[in-house]
C-alpha positions as CSV (number, residue, x, y, z in Angstrom):
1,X,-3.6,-15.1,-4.5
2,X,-0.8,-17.9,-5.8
3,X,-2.8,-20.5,-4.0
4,X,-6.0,-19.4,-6.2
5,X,-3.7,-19.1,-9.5
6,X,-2.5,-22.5,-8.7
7,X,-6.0,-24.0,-8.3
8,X,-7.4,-22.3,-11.4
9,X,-5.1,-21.3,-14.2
10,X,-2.5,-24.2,-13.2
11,X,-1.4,-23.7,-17.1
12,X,-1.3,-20.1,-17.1
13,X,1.2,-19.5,-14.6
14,X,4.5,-21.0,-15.6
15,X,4.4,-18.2,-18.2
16,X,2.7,-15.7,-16.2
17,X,5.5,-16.1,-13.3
18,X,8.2,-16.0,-16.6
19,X,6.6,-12.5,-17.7
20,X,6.2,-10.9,-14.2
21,X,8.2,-12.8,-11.6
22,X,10.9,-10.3,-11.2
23,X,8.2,-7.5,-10.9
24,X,6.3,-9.3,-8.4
25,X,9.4,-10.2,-6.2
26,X,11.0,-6.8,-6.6
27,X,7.4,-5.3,-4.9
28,X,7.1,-8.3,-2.4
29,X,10.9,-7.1,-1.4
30,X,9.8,-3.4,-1.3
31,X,6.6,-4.5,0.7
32,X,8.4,-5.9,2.9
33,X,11.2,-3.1,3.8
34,X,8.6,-0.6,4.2
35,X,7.0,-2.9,6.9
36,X,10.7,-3.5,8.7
37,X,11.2,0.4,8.4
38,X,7.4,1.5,9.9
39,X,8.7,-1.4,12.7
40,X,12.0,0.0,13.3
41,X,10.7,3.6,13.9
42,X,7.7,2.2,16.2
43,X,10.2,1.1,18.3
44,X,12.1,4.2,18.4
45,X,10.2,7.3,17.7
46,X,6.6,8.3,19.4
47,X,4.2,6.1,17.7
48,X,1.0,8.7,16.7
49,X,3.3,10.5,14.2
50,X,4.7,6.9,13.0
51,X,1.2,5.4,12.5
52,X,0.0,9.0,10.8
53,X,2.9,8.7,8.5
54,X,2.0,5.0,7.4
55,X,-1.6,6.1,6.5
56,X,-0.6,8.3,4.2
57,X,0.1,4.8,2.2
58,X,-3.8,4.6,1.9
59,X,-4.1,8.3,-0.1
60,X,-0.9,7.4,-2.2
61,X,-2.1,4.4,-3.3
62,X,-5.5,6.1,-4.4
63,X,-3.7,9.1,-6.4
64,X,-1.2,5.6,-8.1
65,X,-4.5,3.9,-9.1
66,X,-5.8,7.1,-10.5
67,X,-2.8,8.0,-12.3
68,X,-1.4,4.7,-13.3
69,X,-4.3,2.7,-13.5
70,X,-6.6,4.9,-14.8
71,X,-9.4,4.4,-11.9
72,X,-11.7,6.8,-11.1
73,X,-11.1,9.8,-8.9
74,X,-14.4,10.5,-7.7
75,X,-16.4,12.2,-4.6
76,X,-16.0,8.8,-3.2
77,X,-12.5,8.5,-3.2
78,X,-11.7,12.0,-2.5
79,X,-14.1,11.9,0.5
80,X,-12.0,9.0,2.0
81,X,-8.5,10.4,1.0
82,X,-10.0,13.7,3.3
83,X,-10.8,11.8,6.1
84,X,-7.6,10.1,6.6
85,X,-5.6,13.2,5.9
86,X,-7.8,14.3,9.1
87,X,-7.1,11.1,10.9
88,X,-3.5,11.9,10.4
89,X,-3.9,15.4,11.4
90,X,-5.6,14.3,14.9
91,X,-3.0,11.7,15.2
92,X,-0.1,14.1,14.8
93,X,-1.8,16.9,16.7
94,X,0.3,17.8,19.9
95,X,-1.0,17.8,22.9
């Protein structure tokens, strides 16, 4: 995304980065800390409930962009959010 900024609105972005650079760097920094934590449990706990656990990333992020962002909330997105609460449920199931 920076590479396409740079490319084309070169004289957009010195006050672009000025308005939203902390923002950016403080989500890049959380970004990256969730990744480190879903690694460090990997290594340590069973991974099926571990990977079912990081999905539910996909559902949060659907209800954010819904709430926040005012998207849509439709039979689409409700459809997709069901199947990956059943993904996670198969994934957690015990066996």
């Amino acid at each position: 995304m920076l590479g396409y900024a740079v490319v084309t609105r070169r004289a957009d972005l010195p006050a672009y980065v000025r308005r939203h650079g902390a923002v950016g760097l403080l989500a890049g920094a959380i970004s990256v800390l969730g990744f480190l934590a879903f690694l460090l449990a990997a290594q340590s706990l069973p991974l099926g409930p571990v990977v079912a656990l990081r999905e539910t990333s996909v559902i949060f992020g659907a209800v954010l962009g819904a709430v926040v962002l005012k998207e849509g909330f439709g039979r689409r997105r409700i459809a997709a959010a069901v199947l990956v609460a059943a993904g996670i449920a198969l994934l957690a199931w015990p066996r």
